[in-house]
C-alpha positions as CSV (number, residue, x, y, z in Angstrom):
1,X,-61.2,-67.4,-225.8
2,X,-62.8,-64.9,-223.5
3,X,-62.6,-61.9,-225.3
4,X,-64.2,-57.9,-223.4
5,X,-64.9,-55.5,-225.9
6,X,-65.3,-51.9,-224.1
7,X,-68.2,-50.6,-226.2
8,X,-69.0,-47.3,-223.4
9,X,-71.3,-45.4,-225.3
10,X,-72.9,-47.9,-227.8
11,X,-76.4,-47.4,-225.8
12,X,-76.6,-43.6,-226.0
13,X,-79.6,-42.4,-228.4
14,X,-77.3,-40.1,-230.2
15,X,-74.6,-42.3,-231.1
16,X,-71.7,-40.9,-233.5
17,X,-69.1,-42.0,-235.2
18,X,-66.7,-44.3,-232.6
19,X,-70.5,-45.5,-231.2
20,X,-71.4,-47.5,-234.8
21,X,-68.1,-48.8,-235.2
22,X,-68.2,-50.8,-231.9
23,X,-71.5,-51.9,-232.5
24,X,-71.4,-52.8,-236.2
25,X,-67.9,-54.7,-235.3
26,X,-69.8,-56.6,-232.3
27,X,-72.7,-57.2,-234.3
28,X,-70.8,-58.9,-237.3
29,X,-68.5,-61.0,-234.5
30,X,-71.8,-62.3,-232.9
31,X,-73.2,-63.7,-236.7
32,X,-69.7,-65.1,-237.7
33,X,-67.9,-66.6,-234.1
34,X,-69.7,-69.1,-232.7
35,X,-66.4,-70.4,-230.9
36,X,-65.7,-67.5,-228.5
37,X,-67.4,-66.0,-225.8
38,X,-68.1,-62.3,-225.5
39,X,-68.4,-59.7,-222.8
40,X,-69.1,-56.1,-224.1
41,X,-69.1,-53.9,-221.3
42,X,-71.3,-50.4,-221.8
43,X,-72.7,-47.7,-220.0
44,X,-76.7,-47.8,-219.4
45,X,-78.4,-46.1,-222.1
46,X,-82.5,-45.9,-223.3
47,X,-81.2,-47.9,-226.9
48,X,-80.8,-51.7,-226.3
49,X,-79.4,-51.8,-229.6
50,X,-77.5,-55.0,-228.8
51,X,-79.1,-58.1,-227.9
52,X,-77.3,-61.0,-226.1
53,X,-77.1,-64.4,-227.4
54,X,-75.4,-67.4,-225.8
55,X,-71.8,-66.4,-226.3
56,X,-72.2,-62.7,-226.0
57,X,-73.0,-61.2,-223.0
58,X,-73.8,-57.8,-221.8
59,X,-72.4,-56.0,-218.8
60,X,-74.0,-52.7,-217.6
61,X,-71.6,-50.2,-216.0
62,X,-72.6,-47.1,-214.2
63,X,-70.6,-44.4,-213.3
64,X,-71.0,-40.6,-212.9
65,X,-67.6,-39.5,-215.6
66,X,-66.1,-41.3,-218.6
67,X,-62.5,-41.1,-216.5
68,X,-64.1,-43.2,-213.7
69,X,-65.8,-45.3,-215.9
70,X,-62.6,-46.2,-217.6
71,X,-60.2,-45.7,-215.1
72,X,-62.4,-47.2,-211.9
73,X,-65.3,-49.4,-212.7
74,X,-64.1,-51.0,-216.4
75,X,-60.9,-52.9,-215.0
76,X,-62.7,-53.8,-212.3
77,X,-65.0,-55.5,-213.9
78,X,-62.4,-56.9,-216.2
79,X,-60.6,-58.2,-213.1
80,X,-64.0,-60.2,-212.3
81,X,-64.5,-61.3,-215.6
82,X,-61.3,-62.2,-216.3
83,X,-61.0,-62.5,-220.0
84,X,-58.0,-63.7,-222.1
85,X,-57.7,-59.8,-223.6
86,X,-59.9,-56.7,-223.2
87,X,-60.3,-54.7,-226.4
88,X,-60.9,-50.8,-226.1
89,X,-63.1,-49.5,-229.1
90,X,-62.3,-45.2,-228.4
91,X,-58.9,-43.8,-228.4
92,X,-58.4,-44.4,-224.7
93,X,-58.3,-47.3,-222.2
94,X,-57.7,-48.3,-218.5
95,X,-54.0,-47.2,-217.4
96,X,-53.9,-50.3,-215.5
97,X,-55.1,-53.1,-217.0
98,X,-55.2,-56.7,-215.5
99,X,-55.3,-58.6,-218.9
100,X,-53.8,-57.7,-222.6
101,X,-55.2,-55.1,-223.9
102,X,-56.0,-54.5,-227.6
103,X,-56.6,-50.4,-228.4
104,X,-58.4,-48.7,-231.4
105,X,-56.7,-45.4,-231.9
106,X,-59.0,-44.0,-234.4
107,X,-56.8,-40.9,-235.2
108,X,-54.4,-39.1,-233.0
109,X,-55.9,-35.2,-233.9
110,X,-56.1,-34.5,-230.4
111,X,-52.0,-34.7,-230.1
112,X,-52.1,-32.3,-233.8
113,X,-52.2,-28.3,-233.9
114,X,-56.0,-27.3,-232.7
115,X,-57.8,-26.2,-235.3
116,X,-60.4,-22.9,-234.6
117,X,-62.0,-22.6,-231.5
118,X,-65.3,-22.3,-229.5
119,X,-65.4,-25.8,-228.9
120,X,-67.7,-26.8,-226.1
121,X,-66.5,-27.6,-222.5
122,X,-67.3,-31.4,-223.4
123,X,-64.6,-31.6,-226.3
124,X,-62.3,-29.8,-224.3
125,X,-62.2,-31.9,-221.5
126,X,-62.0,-34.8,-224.2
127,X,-59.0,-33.5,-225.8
128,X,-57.1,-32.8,-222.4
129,X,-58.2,-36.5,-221.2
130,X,-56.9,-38.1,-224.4
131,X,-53.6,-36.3,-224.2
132,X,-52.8,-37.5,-220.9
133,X,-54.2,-41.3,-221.1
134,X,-52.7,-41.8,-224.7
135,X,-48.8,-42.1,-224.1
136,X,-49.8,-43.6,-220.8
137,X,-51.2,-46.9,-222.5
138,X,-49.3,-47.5,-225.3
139,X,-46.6,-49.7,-223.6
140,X,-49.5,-51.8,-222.5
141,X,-51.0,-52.1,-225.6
142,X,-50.5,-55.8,-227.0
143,X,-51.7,-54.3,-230.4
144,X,-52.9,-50.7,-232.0
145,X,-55.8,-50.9,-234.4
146,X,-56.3,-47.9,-236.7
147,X,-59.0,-47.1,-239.2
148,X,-56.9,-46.2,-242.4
149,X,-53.0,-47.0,-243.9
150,X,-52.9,-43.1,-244.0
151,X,-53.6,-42.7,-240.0
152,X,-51.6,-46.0,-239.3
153,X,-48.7,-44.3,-241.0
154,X,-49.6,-40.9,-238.8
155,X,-49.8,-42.4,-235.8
156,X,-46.5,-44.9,-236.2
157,X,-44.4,-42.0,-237.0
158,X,-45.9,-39.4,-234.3
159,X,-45.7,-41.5,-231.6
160,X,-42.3,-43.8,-232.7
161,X,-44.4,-47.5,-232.3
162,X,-42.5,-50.3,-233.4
163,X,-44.2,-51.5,-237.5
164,X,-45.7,-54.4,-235.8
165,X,-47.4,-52.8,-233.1
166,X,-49.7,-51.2,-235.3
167,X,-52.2,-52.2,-237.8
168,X,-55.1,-51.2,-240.2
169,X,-58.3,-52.5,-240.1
170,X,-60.8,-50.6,-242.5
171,X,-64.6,-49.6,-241.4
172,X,-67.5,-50.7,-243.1
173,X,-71.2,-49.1,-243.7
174,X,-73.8,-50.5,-242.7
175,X,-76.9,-52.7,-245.5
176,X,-79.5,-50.3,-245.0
177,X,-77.6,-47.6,-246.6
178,X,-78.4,-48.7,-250.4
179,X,-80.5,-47.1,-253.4
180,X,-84.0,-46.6,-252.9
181,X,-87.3,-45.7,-254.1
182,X,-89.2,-43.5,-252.1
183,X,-87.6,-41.1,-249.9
184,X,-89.9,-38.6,-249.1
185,X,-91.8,-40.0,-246.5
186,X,-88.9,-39.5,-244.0
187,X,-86.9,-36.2,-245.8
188,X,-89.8,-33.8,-246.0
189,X,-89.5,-34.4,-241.5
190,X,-86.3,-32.1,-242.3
191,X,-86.4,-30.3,-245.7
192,X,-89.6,-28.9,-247.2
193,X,-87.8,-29.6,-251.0
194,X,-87.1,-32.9,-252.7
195,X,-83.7,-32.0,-254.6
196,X,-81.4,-30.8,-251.9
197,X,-77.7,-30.3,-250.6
198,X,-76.6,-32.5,-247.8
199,X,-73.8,-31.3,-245.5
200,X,-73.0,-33.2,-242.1
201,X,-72.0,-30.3,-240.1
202,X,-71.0,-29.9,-236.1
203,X,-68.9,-28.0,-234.1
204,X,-65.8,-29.4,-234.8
205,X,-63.6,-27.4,-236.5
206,X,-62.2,-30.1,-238.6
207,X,-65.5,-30.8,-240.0
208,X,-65.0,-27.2,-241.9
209,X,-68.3,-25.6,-241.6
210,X,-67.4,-22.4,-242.3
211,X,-65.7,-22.6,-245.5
212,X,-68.3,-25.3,-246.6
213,X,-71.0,-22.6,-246.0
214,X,-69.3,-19.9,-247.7
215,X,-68.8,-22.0,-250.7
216,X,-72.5,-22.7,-250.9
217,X,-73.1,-18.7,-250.5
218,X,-70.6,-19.0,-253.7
219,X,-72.7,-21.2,-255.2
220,X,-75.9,-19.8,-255.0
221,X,-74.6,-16.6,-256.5
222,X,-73.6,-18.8,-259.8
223,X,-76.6,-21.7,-260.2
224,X,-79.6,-21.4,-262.1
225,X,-81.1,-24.1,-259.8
226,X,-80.0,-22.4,-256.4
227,X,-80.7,-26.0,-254.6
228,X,-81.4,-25.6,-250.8
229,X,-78.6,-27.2,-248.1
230,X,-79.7,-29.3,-245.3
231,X,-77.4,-29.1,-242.5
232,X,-77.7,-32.1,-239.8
233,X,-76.2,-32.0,-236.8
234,X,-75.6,-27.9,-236.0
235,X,-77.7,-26.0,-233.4
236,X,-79.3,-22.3,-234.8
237,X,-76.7,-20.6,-232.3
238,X,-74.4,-21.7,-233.6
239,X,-75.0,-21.7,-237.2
240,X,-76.0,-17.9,-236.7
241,X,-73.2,-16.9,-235.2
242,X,-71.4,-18.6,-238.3
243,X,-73.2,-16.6,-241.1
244,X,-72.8,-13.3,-239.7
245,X,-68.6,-14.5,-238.7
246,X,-68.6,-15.0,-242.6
247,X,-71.1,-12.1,-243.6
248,X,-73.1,-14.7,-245.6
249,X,-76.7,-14.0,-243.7
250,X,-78.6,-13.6,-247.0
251,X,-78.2,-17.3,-247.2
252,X,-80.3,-18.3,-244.5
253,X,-83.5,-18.9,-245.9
254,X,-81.6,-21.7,-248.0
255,X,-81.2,-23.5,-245.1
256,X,-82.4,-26.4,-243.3
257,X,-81.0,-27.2,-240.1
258,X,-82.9,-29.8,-237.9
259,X,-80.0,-30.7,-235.6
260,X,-79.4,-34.1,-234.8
261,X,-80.6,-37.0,-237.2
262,X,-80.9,-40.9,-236.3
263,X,-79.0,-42.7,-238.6
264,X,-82.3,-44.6,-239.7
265,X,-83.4,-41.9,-241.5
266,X,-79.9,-41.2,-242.6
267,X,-79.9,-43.5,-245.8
268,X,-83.3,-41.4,-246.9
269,X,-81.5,-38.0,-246.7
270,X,-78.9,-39.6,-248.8
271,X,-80.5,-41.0,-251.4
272,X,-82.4,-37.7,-251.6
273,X,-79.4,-35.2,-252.0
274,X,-78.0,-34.3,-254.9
275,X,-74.8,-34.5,-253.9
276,X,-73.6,-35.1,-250.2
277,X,-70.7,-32.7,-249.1
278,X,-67.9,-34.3,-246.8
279,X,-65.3,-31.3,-246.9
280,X,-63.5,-31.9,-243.6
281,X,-60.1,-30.6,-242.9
282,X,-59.1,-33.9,-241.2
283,X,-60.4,-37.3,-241.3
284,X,-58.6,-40.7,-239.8
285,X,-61.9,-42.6,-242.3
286,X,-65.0,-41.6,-243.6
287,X,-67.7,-43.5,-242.8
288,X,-70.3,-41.0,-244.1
289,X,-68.5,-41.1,-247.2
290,X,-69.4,-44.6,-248.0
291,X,-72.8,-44.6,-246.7
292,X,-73.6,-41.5,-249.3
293,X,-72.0,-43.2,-252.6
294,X,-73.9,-46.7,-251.2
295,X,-76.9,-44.9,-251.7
296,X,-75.9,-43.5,-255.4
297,X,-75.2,-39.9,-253.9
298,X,-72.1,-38.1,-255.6
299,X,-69.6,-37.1,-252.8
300,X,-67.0,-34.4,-252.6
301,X,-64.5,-34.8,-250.3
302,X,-61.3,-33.4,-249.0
303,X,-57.7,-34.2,-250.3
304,X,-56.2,-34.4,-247.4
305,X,-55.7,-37.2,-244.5
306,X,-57.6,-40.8,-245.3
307,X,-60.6,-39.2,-247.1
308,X,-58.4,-39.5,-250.7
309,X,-57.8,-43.7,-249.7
310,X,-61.1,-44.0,-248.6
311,X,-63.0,-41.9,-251.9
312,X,-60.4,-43.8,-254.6
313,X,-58.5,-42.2,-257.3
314,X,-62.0,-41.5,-259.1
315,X,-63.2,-39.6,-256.5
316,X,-64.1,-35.5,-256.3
317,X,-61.4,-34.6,-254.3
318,X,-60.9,-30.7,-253.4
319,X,-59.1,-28.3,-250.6
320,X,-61.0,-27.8,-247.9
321,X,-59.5,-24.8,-246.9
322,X,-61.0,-23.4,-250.5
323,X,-64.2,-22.0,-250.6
324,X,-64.1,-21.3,-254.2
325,X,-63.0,-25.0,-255.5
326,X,-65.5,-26.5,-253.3
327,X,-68.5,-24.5,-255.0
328,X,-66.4,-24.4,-258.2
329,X,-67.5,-28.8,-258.1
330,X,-71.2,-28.7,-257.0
331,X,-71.8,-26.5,-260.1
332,X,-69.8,-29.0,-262.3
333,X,-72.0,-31.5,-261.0
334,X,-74.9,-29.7,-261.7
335,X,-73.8,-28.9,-265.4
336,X,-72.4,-32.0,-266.9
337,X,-74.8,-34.8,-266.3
338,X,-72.5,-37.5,-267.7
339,X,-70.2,-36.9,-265.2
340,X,-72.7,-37.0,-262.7
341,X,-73.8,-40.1,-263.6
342,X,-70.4,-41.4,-263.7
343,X,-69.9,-40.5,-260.1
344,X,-73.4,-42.6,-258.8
345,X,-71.7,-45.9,-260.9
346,X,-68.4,-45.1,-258.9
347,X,-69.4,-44.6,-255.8
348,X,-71.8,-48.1,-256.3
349,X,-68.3,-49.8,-257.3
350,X,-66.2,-48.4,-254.8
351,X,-68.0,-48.8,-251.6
352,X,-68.1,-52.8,-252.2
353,X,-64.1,-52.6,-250.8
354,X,-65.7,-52.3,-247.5
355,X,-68.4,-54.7,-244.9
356,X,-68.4,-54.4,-241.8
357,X,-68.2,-58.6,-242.3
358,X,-64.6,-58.1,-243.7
359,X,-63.5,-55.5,-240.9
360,X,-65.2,-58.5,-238.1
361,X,-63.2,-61.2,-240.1
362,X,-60.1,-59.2,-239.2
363,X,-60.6,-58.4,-235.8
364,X,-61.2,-62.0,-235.1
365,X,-58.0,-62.7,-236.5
366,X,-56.3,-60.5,-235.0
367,X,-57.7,-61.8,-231.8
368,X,-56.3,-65.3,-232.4
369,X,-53.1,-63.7,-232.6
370,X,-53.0,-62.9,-229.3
């Protein structure tokens, strides 16, 4: 087969979530498929993070907007290319499309209630985009891929798809997320203290920043250790205008907030935490989930959406929307070493249900099917 993965953003230097996905996926198919030949088409970016080999090649598409990358220039270079399917790797896809086209819908939140506000003009325009290229494809769609049985369920009954148009294929994390010995090196760049809170923060509201932040104000009120928080991924601005929203300000010099972090130094930061906080409101997977407990860092994570299939039954599960549970668990953590230790074996255990191997292996068989 000729098979075109759409893999837009995979060259960017801040990649996020949908980014490593498409690129740990590719990756994977170019160890395990010798048989098939590969066209990923991205946009020009300063991190070659994806060499070519003999049956995967690299096309470089630029365009001024995402819409006319997508709409415009991606079918036609499909149309020159001509592959047997093209597979599109972020929510949306050409409305025309000249060959089959497989879709991963990683969550459908933008067709949901919106929750908070402030979001920048970026997301917006992303939200209304999504809403009106969505419905638009799905007919055209030869099959769905979602990220969890929970947002496969979600997105089948929201949007009335037939049961076999529509299918789960887990994530994975990647190897260099695993235990290890010396951390400090790399955390002190972004935390002056070497027994920390982590917290992957940004500006979306379902990421639950405030309430996260007020439970660690709740925290530090009742801990003898009063362990720092390192917040990754929030600007000053904005985590400001946060504190004094939530009259919390005394908290500040608790903080670390570098902004952005490369996932290479990621795996540091987790195996340096104490315990890494994933208290979203809404999540279709959970990738940082995995990549905390694969480094032996307790997790605590919402009950709501995918995040309980994705933690397991013997996971520290809480709601989000409460402030007082959330800090109610790091202190439990912090008092009961057994069951801390408990929670580094389970997380080790549970995070071997996913590779991004097995989630290749799947894709490629899912590509035979068509």
């Amino acid at each position: 087969m000729r098979i075109a993965i759409e893999a837009q953003r995979i060259f960017r230097p801040n990649k996020h979530g949908m980014d490593f996905v498409a690129l740990e996926s590719i990756r994977e198919l170019q160890k395990i498929d010798r048989e098939n030949e590969y066209f990923i088409i991205v946009s020009p970016g300063e991190d070659h993070c994806l060499e070519e080999t003999d049956n995967v090649h690299i096309i470089e598409v630029k365009c001024p907007t995402y819409p006319l990358w997508e709409q415009v220039a991606l079918p036609r270079v499909v149309s020159k290319i001509r592959p047997d399917l093209l597979h599109c790797t972020s929510n949306t896809a050409p409305i025309h499309c000249p060959v089959p086209l497989v879709l991963t819908l990683h969550d459908i939140i933008f067709l949901e209630p919106r929750q908070g506000g402030n979001r920048s003009w970026y997301q917006n325009m992303g939200w209304y985009y999504r809403r009106m290229v969505v419905p638009r494809i799905l007919s055209q769609c030869e099959k769905i891929i979602t990220v969890s049985h929970f947002e496969c369920n979600r997105i089948r009954e929201a949007l009335q798809l037939p049961k076999d148009k529509i299918t789960a294929i887990y994530n994975g994390y990647s190897e260099h997320f695993r235990p290890l010995s010396e951390t400090l090196s790399i955390t002190r760049k972004y935390i002056d203290d070497d027994d920390y809170i982590f917290f992957l923060g940004n500006t979306d509201p379902k990421k639950n920043v405030a309430r996260t932040l007020k439970a660690y104000s709740l925290y530090l009120k009742q801990s003898d250790k009063k362990r720092p928080l390192l917040i990754a991924d929030l600007s000053k601005d904005k985590l400001d205008a946060i504190l004094r929203e939530q009259q919390i300000e005394e908290i500040k010099p608790y903080l670390s907030y570098p902004g952005y972090i490369p996932n290479k130094d990621l795996a540091y930061l987790y195996n340096g935490a104490f315990v890494f906080l994933y208290t979203s409101l809404r999540e279709s997977f959970g990738i940082p989930m995995l990549e905390a407990m694969a480094c032996g860092t307790p997790v605590i994570t919402g009950n709501t959406s995918a995040m309980p299939e994705i933690a397991g039954e013997g996971g520290i599960l809480v709601n989000s929307l409460n402030a007082k549970e959330i800090a109610e668990k790091i202190l439990y953590l912090e008092q009961d070493q057994i069951f801390y230790q408990n929670q580094i074996k389970y997380g080790l255990n549970i995070v071997q249900k996913f590779s991004w191997a097995q989630t290749a292996e799947n894709l490629l068989s899912l590509y035979k099917t068509i």
